[in-house]
N, C-alpha and C positions, 0 to 999 in steps of 0.2 A: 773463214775456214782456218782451221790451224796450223801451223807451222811444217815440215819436214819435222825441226829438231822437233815440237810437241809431238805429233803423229809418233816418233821414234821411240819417245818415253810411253805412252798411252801401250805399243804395241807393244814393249818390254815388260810391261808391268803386266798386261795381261797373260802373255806367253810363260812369266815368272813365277806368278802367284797364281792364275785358273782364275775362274769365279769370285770367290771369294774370299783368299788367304789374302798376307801382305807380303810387297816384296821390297824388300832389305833396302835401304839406301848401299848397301856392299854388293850386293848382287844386281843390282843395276848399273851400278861402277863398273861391275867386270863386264857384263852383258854389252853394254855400250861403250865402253871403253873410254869413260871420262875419270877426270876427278870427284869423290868423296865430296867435295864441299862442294861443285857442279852441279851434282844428284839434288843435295841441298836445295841449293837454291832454285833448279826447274819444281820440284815437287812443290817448293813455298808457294811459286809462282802459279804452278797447274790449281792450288789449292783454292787461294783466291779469287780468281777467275771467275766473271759473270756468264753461265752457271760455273761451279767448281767443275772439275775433272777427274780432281783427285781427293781421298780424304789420307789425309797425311797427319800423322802423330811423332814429331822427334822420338828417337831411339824405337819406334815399333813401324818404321817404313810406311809404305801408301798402298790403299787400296783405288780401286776404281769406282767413280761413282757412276749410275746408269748413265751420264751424259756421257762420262770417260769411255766407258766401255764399250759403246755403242759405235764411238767413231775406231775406237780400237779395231774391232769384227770389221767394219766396213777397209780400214787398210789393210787388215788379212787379207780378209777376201778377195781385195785387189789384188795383192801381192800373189796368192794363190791362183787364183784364174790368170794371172799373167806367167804365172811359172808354168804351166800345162798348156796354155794357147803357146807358147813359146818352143813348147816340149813337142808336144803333137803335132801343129800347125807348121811352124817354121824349122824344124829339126836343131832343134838346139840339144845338146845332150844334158843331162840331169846336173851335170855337175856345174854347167854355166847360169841357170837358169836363174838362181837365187840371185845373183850379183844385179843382174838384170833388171830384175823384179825389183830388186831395193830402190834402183833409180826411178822405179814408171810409175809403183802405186801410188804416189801422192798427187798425180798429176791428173791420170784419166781420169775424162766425166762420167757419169750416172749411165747417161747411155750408150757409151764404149764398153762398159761394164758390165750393160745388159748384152750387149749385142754379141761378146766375149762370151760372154755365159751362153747365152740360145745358141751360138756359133758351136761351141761343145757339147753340148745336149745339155745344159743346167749338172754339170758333174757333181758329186759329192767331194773327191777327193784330188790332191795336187800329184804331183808324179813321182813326189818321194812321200806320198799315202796319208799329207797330213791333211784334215778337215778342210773345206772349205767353210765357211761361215754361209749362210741360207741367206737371202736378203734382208730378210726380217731379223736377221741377229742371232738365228740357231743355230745348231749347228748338227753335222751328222754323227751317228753315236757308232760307235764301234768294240768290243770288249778285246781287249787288249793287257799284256802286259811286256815287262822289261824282258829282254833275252838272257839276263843273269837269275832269273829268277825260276826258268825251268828245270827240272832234275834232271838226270843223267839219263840219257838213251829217248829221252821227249822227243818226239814229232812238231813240227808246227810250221805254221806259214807266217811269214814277213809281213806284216802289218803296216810297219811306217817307218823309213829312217832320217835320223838329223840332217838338215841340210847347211851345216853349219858350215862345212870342211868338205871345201871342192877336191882336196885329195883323198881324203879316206870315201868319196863318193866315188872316186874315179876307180880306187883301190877297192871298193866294194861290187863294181861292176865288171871288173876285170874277171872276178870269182862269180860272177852270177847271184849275185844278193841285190835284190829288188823288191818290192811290195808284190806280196801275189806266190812268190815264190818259195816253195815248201823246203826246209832245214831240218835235221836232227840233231839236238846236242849230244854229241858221241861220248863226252868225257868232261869231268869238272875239273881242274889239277888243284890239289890240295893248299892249301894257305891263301884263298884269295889268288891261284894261278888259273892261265888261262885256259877257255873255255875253247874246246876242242869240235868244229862244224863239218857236218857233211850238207852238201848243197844237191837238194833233188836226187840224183840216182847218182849221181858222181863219187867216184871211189877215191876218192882226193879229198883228205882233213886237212880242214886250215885250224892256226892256234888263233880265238879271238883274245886279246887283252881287255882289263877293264874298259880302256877307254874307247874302244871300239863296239864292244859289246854292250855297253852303255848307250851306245847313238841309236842302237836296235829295238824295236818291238816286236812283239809278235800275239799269234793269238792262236790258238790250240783249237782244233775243228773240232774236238768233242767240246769244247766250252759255247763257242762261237755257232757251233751248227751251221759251219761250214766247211 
């Protein structure tokens, strides 16, 4: 079975790139927080490997090969059903859940995984709304877009946010911003400024900044048909 650090690269490079793009020897540097010539050398390494994991080209980054990808989905997976068994189950709040999670996927067996899953009803999604991966490697589809991307006075509901940043989580929930949870973009501010929320029926505008309004999706009920 592979590694932590392999499992770490496999799940960055899918998170990074999707399906089918590549992703950067630079943008996995940042993502995992190694050295540039690190990246190097896991990717040479993931590459040759009996079967490969990675197909890797200097200066055009790595993709995933179906081997790669497949153990990829299955750490999500992990990783996801441990963030929501964590969430729902044990009351952990959303903001701890990730760190958590980082330590347990590589570890549990097949049928802690199943038993996780049947334990929640076989869910689609984690508790900050990102996919689970299916067992079989699919995954659940959702139509969705960025929260910088709707116009002025839009309606919409919370789709998924990053769980990158246990404070802008904690600072997201303190306002009532959740997956599930209906916003209206009130106001764009001119130059790339910030984007002005109202949350549900509350008469209180918060200013989002890029970086915050970045971590956000959403999805629009006349798109979504819901």
């Amino acid at each position: 079975m592979p590694s932590e650090a392999i499992d770490d690269y496999l799940k960055a490079i899918f998170q990074i790139a999707g399906e089918h793009e590549r992703a950067s020897t630079a943008s996995l540097a940042e993502k995992l927080a190694v050295a540039p010539a690190s990246v190097t050398g896991m990717l040479r390494k993931l590459s040759e490997s009996h079967p490969p994991l990675v197909e890797y080209q200097k200066h055009h980054g790595a993709r995933l090969t179906s081997v790669g990808r497949a153990r990829a989905l299955e750490v999500i997976r992990h990783h996801r059903l441990i963030e929501l068994f964590l969430h729902t189950t044990l009351g952990y709040s959303w903001d701890e859940v990730h760190a958590e999670a980082e330590k347990l996927e590589h570890c549990i067996s097949e049928t802690l995984e199943d038993r996780i899953a049947a334990a929640l009803g076989d869910p689609e999604f984690d508790p900050h709304g990102h996919p689970i991966p299916r067992r079989d490697g699919s995954l659940p589809s959702r139509t969705d877009r960025g929260l910088v991307q709707l116009e002025a006075g839009t309606g919409a509901i919370v789709s998924r946010v990053s769980d990158q940043d246990s404070e802008m989580l904690l600072y997201l929930s303190k306002i009532g911003i959740k997956p599930g949870v209906r916003i209206q973009l009130v106001e764009r501010g001119p130059f790339d400024g910030p984007l002005m929320i109202r949350v549900e029926e509350s008469p209180d505008v918060h200013a989002f900044g890029p970086r915050l309004a970045a971590a956000i999706r959403v999805r629009v009920p006349d798109e979504s048909g819901t």
